[in-house]
C-alpha positions, 0 to 999 in steps of 0.5 A: 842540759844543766838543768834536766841532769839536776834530775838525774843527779837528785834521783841517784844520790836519793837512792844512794843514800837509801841504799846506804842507809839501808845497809847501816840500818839508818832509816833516811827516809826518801833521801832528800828525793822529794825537796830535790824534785821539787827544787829542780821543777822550780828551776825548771819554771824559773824560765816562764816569765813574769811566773819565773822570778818567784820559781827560782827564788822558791828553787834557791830556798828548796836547794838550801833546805836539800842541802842542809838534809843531804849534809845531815844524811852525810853525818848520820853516815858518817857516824855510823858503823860500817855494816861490814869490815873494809877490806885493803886489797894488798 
């Protein structure tokens, strides 16, 4: 189960931060959506034998360098202006 919600995971936090992105003016690209899918059909693969040891250690550098992009999208965002005002509900 763990390893089909990776899909599900990489997929909405791609269009969440595209979605985001969008709305500060920030071009994100694809949201680390390509490195993240790649990422998860390798660990998907990491269960054919023999073939399986490389796919995983081809998933664990995929899942480093996903990562490290989504941290960079998380700073651009952070560093960006909010395109509107936070309102406090009081």
């Amino acid at each position: 189960m763990g390893i089909v919600w990776t899909f599900f995971v990489v997929l909405n936090i791609a269009k969440s931060l595209v979605a985001e992105g969008q709305s500060r003016g920030i071009d994100l690209g694809d949201g680390g959506k390509t490195i993240g899918l790649v990422m998860a059909i390798l660990m998907v693969c990491g269960i054919i034998p023999v073939l399986g040891m490389f796919a995983s250690i081809g998933g664990l550098v995929c899942w480093i360098i996903y990562w490290v992009k989504i941290a960079g999208y998380s700073n651009q965002l952070a560093s960006a202006a909010p395109s509107a005002p936070m309102v406090s509900g009081s």
